[in-house]
N, C-alpha and C positions, 0 to 999 in steps of 0.2 A: 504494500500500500504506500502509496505516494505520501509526504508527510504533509502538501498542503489537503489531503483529502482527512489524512489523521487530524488535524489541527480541526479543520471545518466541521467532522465528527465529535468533535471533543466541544468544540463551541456549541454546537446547537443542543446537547446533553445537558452543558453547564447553564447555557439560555434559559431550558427550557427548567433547569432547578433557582435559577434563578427568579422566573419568572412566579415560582410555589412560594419561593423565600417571602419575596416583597408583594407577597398578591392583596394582603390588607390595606397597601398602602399605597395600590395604582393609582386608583382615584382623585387620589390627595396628589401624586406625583404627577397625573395629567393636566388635574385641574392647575396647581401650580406649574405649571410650565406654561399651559397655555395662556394664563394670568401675566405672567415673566413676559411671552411674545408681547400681549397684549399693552403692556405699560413701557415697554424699550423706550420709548421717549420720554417717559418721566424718570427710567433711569441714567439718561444721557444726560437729559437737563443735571440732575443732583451730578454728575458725576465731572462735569465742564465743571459745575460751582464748589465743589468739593475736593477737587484731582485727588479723589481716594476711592477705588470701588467701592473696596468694606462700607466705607460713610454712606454712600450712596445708596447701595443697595438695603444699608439699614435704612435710611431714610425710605428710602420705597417700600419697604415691608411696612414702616410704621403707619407710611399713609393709606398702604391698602389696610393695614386691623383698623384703623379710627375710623376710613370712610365705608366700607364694606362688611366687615366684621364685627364689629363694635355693637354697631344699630341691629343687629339680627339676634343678638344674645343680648339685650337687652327688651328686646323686643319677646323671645324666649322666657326672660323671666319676667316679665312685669306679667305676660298674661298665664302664667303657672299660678302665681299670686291672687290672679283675678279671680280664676277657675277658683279656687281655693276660699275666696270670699263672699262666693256667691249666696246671696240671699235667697232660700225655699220661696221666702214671702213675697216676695219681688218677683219670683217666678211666678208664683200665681194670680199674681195683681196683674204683671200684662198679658196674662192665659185669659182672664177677664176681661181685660180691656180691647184685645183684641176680638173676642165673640162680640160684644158690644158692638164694637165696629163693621163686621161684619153686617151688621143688623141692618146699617146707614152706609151701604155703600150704593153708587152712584146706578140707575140701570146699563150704562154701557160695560161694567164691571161685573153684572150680577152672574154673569154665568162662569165667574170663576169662584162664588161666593161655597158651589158643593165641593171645588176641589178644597180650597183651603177648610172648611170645615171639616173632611177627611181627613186631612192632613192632621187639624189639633187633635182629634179624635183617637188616631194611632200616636199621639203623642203622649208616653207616660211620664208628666210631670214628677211624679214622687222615682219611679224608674231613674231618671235622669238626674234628680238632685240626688240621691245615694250613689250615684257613681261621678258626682264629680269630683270625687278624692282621686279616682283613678285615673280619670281626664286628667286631674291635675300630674296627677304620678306619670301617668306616661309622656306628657309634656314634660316635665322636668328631665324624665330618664333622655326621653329626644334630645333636650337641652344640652345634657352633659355631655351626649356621644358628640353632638354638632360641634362642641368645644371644644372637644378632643379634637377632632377632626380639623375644624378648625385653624389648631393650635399648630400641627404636621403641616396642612397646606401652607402655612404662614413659613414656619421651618424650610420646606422645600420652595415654599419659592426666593427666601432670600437665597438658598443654593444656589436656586439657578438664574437668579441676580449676577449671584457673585462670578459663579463657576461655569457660566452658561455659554459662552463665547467658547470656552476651552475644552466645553462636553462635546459642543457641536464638532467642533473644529477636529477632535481629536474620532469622534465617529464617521467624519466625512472620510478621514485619512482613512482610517478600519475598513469599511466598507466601501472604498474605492467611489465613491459620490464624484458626479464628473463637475466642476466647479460651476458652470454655469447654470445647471438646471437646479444645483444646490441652492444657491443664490437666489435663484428666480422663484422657487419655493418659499425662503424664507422672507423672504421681498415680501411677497402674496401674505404668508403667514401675517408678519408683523401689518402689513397696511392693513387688512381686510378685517383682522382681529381686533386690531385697535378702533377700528370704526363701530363697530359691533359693541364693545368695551366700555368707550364713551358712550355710544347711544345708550347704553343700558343704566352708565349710570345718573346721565345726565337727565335720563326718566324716571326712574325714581328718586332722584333728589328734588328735582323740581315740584314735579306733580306731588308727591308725598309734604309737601313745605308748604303747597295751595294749599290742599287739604286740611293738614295738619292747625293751619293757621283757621279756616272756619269752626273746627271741632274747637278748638281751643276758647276762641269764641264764645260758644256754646257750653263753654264751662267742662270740656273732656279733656284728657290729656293728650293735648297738641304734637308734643313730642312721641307719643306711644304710637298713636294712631295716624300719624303722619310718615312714619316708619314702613307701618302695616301697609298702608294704602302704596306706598313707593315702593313694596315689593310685590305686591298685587297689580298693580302696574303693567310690572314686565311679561305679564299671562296676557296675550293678542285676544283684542274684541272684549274679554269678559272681564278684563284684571279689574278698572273702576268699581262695576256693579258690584262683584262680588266686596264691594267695599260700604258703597254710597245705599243700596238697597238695604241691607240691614240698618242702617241707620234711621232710614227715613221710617221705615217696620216699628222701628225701636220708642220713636218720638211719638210717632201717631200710638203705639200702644199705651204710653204714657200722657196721652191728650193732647200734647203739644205739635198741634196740626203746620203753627207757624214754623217752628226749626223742621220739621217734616219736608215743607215745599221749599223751605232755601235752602237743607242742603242738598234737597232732589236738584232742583234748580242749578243751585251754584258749582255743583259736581259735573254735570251737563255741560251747561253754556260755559262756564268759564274755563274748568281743567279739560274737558274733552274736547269741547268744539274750540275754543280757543287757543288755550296753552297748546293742546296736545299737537291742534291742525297746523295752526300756524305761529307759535310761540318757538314751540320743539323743535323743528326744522333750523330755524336762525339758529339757535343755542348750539346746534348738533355742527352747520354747517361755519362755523367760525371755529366752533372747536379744531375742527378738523382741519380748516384751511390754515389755519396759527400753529396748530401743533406737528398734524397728520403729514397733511399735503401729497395725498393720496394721488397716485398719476392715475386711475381709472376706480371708476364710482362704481362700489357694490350695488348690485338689486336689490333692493327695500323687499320685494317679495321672496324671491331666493331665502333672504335674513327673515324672513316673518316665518315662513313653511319651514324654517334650520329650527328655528327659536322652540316651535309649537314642538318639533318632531323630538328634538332635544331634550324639552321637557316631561315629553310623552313614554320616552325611553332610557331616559339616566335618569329623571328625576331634577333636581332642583337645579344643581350645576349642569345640567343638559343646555342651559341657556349660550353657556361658554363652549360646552361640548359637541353640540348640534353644529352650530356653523363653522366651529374649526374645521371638523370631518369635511361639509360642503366645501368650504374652501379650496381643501387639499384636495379634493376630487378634482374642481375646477381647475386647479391650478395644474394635476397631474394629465388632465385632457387637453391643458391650452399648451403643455410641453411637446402631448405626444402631438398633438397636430404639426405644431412647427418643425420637427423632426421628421414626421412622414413626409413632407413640404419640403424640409433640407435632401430627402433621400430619395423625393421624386425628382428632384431638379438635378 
C-alpha cells in the first residue's frame, strides 16, 4: 500500500472519531464560526484600532454576549419568574372576562364566537395553574442548557476570532483548496452572511425598542417584552402577531378596550407597515453600504425561504444556519458554472 493511501486511511478513521469526540459540540462550533464569518468586519475595525488580535477579538466576543446573548437569558429568566408568579385568580378573572366578551362581540365576528368558546371549554384552568411549577421548571432547565451552550459558542467563537485566518489557511494547504475558488467562497461567505447578520439584528433591535417603548407605556416591562417581541421578529409573516395579538387578548380580557386598539393599532401601522416597510430597508441598506459594501445584492426571498427553512430544521440558530448552507450552495454552482465556461472555451 502506497503510504499517501495509508495516510488518507488513517485520516478518514481518525475524522471520523473525531467527529464522535466533538459531536456535542458541533452546533456550538458551527454556529460560532458562522457568527466569526459573519462579524469579520467588526473584527477588522477593533483590530486596525487595537493592533492586537487577542484585544480585538475579545472585544468582538464581548459585543456579541451584550448584544445577542445577554437579552435572551434575560429574557429566559424574567419569564421563569413570571410562570412562577402566576396568579390562579387572575387566571380566572380573565376566563370570565373573556366569556363576557364573547357575549358582545360585533356580528361580523360572531361566527368565530363557537370556535373560541371551544377552545375555553377544553381549556383546564385548574389543569394548567398546577402545572405551572413545571412550565416554570422546564423553562429554567431550557435556560440553563441555553447558557451553557451559550457560554461554548461565545468560547469558540473568540477561537475562531483569534485562530481563524490560521484554521482556514492551514486547511486550505491540507486539503489542497485551489486559491481562487477558496477565496471566492469565503468572499461569498463573509458578504452574504454579514448581510443576513445585520439584517437580523438590526430587526430585532429596532422593532423590539418600538415595541418595547409602547408596553412600557402601558405600565409593562418595556425592557422584557421589547426583547420578546425582537426575537419574535425574526419568525417571516407571523413573528409581530405572535406578539401584539396576545396583548390586545390580554387588555380587552381585562376591560381595557383602549390599550387593546392602540396596541393592535400601533403594532400594525407603525412597526409593521412603517418601521418594518420602509424604516428597515434604510437602517439595513446604510449599514451595509458603510460597513459591508457588498459587490452583488443577496435575494431578500432566497434569505426569507433560508430563514423559514433554517428554523424549520435546526431550530433557533437555523436562522444563521439556513442561509449559510444556501449561500454555499450558490456560491458552489456560481464556481462550477465559471469552470464549465473556463473548460468549454
Amino acid at each position: 500500500m502506497k503510504k499517501e493511501y495509508f495516510t488518507l486511511t488513517l485520516l478518514i478513521i481518525v475524522s471520523f472519531e473525531m467527529y464522535i469526540l466533538y459531536q456535542p459540540f458541533w452546533m456550538s462550533i458551527i454556529v460560532a464560526t458562522l457568527l466569526a464569518i459573519s462579524t469579520h468586519h467588526i473584527q477588522i475595525g477593533f483590530l486596525h484600532l487595537t493592533n492586537s488580535r487577542f484585544w480585538a477579538s475579545a472585544l468582538s466576543t464581548l459585543i456579541l454576549g451584550v448584544l445577542f446573548f445577554a437579552p435572551l437569558g434575560y429574557f429566559l429568566f424574567h419569564v421563569s419568574v413570571m410562570l412562577q408568579n402566576i396568579n390562579p385568580t387572575m387566571m380566572s378573572t380573565m376566563e370570565i372576562q373573556f366569556r363576557g366578551w364573547l357575549t358582545h362581540l360585533p356580528p361580523s365576528l360572531s361566527e368565530f364566537e363557537a370556535k373560541i368558546e371551544a377552545s375555553l371549554v377544553k381549556f383546564d384552568l385548574t389543569a394548567f395553574s398546577h402545572n405551572i411549577i413545571d412550565y416554570a421548571s422546564q423553562i429554567g432547565s431550557f435556560a440553563m442548557s441555553f447558557l451553557s451552550s451559550t457560554l461554548f459558542i461565545l468560547i469558540f467563537y473568540f477561537i475562531a476570532q483569534y485562530y481563524g485566518r490560521d484554521i482556514f489557511e492551514f486547511f486550505k494547504r491540507s486539503a489542497h483548496f485551489p486559491q481562487q475558488e477558496s477565496s471566492l467562497i469565503m468572499f461569498e461567505m463573509r458578504s452574504s452572511m454579514s448581510v443576513v447578520f445585520y439584517s437580523i439584528l438590526a430587526t430585532a433591535v429596532f422593532e423590539g425598542a418600538l415595541f418595547g417603548i409602547a408596553v412600557d407605556y402601558m405600565g409593562y416591562n418595556g425592557l422584557l417584552f421589547g426583547i420578546m417581541f425582537g426575537f419574535a421578529s425574526l419568525i417571516p409573516v407571523v413573528g409581530g402577531v405572535i406578539m401584539w395579538l396576545p396583548f390586545t387578548l390580554f387588555e380587552l380580557s381585562l376591560g381595557n378596550t383602549e390599550n387593546a386598539i392602540f396596541i393592535a393599532l400601533y403594532t400594525i401601522i407603525i412597526i409593521s407597515i412603517i418601521a418594518d416597510t420602509f424604516i428597515k430597508p434604510i437602517i439595513i441598506k446604510v449599514i451595509n453600504q458603510r460597513l459591508i459594501k457588498p459587490h452583488e445584492k443577496i435575494n431578500e426571498l432566497i434569505i426569507f425561504f433560508a430563514i423559514i427553512a433554517g428554523l424549520t430544521t435546526f431550530g433557533f440558530w437555523g436562522m444563521i444556519i439556513g442561509p449559510a448552507i444556501t449561500v454555499l450552495f450558490l456560491t458552489l454552482m456560481k464556481i462550477t458554472e465559471a469552470q464549465n465556461i473556463e473548460n468549454g472555451s
